[in-house]
VMD Tcl script that builds the backbone (N, CA, C; Angstrom):
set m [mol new atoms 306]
animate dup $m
set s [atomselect $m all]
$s set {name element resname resid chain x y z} {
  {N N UNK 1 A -154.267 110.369 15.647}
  {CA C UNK 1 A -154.518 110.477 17.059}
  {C C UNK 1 A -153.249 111.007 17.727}
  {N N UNK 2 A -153.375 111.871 18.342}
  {CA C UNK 2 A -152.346 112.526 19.229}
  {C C UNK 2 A -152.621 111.802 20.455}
  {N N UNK 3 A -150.747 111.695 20.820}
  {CA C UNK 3 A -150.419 111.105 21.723}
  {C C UNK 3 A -149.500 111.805 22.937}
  {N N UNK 4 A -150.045 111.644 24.027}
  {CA C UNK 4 A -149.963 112.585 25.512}
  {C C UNK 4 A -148.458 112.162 25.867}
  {N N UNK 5 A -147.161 112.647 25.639}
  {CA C UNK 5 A -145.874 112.084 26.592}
  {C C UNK 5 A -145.860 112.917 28.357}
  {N N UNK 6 A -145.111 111.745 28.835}
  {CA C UNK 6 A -145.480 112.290 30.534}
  {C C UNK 6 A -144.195 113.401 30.332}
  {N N UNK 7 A -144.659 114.230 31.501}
  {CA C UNK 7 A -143.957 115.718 31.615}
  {C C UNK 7 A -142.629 115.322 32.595}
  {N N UNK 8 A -141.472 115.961 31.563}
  {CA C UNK 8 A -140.120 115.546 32.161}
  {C C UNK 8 A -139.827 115.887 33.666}
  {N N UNK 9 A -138.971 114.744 34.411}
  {CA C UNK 9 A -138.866 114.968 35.825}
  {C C UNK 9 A -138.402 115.848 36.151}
  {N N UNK 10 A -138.447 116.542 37.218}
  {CA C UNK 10 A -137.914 117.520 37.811}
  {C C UNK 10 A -136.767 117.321 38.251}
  {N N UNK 11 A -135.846 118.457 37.859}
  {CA C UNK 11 A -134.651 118.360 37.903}
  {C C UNK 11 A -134.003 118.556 39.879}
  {N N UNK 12 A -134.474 117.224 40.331}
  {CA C UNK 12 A -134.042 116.999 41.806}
  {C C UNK 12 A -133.352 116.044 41.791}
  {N N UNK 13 A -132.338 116.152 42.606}
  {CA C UNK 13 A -131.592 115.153 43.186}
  {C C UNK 13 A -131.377 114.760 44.066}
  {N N UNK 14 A -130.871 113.611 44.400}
  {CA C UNK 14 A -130.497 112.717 45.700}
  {C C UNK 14 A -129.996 113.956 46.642}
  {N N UNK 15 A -131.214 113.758 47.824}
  {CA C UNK 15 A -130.689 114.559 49.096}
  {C C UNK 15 A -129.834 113.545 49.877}
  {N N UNK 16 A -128.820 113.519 50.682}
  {CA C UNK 16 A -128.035 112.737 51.728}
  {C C UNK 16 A -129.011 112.520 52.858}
  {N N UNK 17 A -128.823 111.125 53.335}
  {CA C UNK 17 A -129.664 110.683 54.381}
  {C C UNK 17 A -129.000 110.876 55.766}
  {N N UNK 18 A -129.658 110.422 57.064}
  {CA C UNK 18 A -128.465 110.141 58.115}
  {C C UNK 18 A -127.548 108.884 58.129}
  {N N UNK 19 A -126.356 109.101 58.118}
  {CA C UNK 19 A -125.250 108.157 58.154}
  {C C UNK 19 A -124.450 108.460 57.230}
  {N N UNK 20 A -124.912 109.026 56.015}
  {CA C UNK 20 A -124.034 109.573 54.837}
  {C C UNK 20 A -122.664 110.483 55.465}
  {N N UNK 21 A -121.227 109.783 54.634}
  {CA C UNK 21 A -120.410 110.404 55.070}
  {C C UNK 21 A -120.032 111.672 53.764}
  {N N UNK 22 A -120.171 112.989 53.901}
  {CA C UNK 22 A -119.952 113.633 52.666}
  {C C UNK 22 A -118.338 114.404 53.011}
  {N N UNK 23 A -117.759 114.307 51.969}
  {CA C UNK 23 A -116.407 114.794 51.802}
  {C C UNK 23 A -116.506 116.712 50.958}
  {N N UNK 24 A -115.857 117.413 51.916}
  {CA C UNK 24 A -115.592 118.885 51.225}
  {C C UNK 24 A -114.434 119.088 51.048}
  {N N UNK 25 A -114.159 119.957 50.942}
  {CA C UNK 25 A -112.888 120.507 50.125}
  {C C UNK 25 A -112.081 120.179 51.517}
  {N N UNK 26 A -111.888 120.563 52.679}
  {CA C UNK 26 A -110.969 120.440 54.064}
  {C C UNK 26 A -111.156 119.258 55.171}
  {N N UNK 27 A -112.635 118.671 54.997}
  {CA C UNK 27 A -112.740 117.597 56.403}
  {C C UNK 27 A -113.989 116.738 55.672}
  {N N UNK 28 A -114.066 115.884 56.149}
  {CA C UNK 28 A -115.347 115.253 55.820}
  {C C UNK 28 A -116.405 115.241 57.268}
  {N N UNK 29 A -117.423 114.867 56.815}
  {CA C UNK 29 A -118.841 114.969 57.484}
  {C C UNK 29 A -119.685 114.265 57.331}
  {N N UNK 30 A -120.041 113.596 58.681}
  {CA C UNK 30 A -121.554 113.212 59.026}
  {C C UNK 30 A -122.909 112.935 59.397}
  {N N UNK 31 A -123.307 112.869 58.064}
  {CA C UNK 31 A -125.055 113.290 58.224}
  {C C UNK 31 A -125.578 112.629 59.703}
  {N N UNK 32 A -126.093 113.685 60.696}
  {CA C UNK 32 A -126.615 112.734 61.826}
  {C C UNK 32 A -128.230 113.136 61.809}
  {N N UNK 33 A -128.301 113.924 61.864}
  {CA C UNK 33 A -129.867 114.287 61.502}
  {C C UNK 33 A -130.383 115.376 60.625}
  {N N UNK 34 A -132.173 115.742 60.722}
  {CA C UNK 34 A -132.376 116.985 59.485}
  {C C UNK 34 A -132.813 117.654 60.904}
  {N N UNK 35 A -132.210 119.136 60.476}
  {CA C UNK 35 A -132.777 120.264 61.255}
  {C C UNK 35 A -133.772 120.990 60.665}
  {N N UNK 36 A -134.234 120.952 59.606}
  {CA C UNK 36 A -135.547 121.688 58.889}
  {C C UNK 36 A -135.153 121.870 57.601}
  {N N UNK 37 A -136.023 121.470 56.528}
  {CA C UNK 37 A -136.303 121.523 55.031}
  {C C UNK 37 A -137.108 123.188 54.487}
  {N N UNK 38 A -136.470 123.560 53.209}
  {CA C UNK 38 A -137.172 124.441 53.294}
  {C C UNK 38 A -137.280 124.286 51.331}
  {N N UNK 39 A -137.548 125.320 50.402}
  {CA C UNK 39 A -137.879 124.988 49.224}
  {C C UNK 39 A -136.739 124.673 48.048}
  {N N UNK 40 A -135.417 125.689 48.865}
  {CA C UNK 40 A -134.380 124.901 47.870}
  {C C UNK 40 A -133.464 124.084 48.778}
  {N N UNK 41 A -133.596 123.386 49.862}
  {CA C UNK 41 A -132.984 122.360 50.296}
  {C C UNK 41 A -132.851 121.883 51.723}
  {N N UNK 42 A -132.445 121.292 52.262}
  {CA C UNK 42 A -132.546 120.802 53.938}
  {C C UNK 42 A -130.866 121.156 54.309}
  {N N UNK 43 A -131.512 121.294 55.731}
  {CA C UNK 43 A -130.424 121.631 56.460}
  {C C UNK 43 A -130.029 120.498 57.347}
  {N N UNK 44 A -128.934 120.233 57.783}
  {CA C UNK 44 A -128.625 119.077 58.541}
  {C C UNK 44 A -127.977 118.840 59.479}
  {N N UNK 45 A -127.861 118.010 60.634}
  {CA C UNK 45 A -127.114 118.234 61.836}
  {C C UNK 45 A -126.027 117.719 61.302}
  {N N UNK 46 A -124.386 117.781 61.302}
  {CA C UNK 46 A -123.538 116.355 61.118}
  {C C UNK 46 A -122.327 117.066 62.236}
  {N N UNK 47 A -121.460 115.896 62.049}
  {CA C UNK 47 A -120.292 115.796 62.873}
  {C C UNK 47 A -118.691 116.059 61.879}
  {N N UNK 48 A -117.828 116.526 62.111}
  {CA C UNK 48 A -116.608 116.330 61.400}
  {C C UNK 48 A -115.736 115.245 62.170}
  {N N UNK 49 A -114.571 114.474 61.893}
  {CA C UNK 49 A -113.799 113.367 62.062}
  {C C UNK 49 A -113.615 113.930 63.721}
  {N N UNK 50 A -113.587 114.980 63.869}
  {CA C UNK 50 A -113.065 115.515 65.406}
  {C C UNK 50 A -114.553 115.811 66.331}
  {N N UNK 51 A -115.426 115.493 66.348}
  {CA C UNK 51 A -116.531 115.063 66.551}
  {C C UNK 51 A -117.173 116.604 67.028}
  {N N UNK 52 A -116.578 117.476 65.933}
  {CA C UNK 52 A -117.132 119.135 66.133}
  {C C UNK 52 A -118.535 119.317 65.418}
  {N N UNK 53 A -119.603 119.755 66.113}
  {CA C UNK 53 A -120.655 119.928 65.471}
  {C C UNK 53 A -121.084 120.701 64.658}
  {N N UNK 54 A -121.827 120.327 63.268}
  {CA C UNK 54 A -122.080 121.457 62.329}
  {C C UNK 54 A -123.207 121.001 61.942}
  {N N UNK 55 A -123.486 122.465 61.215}
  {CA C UNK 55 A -124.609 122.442 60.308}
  {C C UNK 55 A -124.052 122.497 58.670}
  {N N UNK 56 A -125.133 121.432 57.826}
  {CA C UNK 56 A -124.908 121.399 56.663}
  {C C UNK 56 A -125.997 121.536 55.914}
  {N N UNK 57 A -126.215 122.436 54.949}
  {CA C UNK 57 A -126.721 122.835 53.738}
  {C C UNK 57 A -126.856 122.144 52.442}
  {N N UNK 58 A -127.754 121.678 52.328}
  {CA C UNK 58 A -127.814 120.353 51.128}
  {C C UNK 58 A -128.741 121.013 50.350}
  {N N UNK 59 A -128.663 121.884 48.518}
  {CA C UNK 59 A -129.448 122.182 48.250}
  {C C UNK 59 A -130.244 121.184 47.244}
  {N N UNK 60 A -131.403 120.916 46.764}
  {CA C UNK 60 A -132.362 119.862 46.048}
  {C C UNK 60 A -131.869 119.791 44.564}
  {N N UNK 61 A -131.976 120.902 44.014}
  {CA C UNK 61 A -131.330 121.010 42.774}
  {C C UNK 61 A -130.012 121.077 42.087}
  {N N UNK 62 A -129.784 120.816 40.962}
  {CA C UNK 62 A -128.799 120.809 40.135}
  {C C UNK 62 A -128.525 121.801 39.485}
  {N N UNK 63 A -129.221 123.116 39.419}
  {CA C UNK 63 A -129.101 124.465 39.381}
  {C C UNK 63 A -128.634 125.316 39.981}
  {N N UNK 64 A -127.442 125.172 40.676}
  {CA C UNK 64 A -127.003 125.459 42.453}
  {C C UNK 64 A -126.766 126.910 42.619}
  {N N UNK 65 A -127.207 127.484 43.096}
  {CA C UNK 65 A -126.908 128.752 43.476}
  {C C UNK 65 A -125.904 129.112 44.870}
  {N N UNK 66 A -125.111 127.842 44.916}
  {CA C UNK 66 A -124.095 127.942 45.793}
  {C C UNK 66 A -122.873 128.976 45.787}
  {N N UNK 67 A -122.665 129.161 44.720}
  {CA C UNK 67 A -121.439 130.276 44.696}
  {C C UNK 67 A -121.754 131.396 44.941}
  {N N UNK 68 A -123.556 131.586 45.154}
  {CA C UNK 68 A -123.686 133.110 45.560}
  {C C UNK 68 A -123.676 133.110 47.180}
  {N N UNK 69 A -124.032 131.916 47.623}
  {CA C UNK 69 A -123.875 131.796 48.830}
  {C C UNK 69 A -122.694 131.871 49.466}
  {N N UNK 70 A -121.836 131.221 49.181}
  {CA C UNK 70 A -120.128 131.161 49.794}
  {C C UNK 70 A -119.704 132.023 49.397}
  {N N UNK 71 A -119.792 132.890 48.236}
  {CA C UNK 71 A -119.539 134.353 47.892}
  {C C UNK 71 A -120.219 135.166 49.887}
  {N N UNK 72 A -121.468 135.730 49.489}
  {CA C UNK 72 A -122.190 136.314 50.176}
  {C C UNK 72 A -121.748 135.712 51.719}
  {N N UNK 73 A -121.461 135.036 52.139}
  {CA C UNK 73 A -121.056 134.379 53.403}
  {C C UNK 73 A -119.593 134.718 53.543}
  {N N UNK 74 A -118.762 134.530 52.327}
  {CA C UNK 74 A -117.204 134.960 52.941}
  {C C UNK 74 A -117.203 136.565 53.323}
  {N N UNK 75 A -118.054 137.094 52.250}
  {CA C UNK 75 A -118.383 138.871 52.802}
  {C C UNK 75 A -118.671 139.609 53.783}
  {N N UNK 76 A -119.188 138.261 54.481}
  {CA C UNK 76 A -119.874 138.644 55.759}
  {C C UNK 76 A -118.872 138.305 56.455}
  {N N UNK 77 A -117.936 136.941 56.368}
  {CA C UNK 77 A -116.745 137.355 57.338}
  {C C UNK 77 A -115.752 138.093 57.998}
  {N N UNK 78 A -115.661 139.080 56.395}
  {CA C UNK 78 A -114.816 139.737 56.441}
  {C C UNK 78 A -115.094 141.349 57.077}
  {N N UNK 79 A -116.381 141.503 57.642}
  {CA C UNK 79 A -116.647 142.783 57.887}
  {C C UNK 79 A -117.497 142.207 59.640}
  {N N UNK 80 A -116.895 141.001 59.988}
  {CA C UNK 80 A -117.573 140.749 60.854}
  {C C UNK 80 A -118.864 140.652 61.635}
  {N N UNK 81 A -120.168 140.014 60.403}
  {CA C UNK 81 A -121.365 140.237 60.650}
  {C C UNK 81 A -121.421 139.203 62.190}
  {N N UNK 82 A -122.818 140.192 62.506}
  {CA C UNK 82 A -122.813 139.722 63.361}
  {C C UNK 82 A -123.970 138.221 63.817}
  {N N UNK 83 A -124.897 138.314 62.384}
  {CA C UNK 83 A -126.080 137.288 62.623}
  {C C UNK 83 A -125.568 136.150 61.367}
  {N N UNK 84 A -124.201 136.255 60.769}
  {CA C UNK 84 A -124.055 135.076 59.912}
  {C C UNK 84 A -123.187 133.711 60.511}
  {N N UNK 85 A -123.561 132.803 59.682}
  {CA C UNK 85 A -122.836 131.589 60.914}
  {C C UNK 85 A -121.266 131.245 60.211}
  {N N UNK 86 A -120.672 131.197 60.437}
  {CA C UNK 86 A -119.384 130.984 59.498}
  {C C UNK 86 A -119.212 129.784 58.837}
  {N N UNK 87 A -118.328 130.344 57.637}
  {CA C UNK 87 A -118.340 129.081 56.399}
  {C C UNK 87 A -117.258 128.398 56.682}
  {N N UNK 88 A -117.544 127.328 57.203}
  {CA C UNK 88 A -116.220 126.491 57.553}
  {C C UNK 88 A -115.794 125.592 56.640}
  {N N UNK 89 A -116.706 125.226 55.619}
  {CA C UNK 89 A -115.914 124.327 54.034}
  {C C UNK 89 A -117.042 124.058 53.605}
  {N N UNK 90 A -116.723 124.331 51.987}
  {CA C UNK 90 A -118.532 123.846 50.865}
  {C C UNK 90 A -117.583 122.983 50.011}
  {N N UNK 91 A -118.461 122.354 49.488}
  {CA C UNK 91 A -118.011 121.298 48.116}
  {C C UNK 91 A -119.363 120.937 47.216}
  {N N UNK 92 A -118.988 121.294 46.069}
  {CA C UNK 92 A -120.171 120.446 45.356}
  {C C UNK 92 A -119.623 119.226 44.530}
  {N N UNK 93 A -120.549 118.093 44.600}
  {CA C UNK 93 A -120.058 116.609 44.483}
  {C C UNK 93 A -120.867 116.598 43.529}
  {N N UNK 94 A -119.936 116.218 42.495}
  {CA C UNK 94 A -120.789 116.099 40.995}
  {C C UNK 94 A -121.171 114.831 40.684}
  {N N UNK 95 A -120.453 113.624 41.495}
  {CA C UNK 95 A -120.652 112.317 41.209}
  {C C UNK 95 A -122.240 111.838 41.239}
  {N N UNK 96 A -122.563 112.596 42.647}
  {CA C UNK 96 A -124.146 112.755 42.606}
  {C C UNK 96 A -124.883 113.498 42.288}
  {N N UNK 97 A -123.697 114.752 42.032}
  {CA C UNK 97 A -124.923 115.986 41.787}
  {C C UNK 97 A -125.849 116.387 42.988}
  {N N UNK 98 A -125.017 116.642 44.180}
  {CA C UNK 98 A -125.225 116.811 45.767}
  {C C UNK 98 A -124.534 118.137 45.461}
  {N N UNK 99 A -125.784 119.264 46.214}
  {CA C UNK 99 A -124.666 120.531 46.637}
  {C C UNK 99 A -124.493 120.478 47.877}
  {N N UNK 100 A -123.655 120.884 48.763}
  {CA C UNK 100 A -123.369 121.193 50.197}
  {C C UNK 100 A -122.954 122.388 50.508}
  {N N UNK 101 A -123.123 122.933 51.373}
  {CA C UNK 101 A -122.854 124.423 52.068}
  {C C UNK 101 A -122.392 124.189 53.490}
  {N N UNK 102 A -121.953 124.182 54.035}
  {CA C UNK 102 A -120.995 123.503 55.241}
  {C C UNK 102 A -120.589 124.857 56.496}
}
mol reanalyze $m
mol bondsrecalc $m
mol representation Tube
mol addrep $m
């Protein structure tokens, strides 16, 4: 008799809630609310220690395609786009296996 094993979990991880304080490479940040979810991750309202407002980029997976992003985003700084939002600090936190885009 063949026997059915359940189909391995999907490789998602812990998204940050509100109140979560997340640390990047220059300031840390906190989660205050979600501004809209989309298929590879939520976006989020938070605050830095100087109570400057940002948006943060939390992607779902552990497959991160973050370095094409902070790549593709510093590029755009440098030629002065005009519809990109600036990268003010990313970190990926391996403890949880949390990406951030900042």
């Amino acid at each position: 008799m063949a026997s059915t094993l359940p189909a391995p979990p999907l490789e998602k991880d812990r998204m940050p809630v509100i109140g979560d304080i997340m640390k990047a490479q220059h300031h840390s940040y906190k989660i205050i609310a979600t501004i809209g979810e989309g298929g590879y991750g939520t976006v989020f309202e938070g605050s830095d220690s100087n109570d400057r407002r940002v948006a943060i980029k939390a992607e779902k997976y552990s497959k991160s395609m973050l370095h094409v992003e902070v790549c593709a985003m510093k590029a755009a700084a440098r030629v002065h786009a005009e519809h990109i939002c600036e990268l003010i600090d990313y970190a990926i936190i391996r403890s949880l296996t949390k990406k951030l885009n900042l």
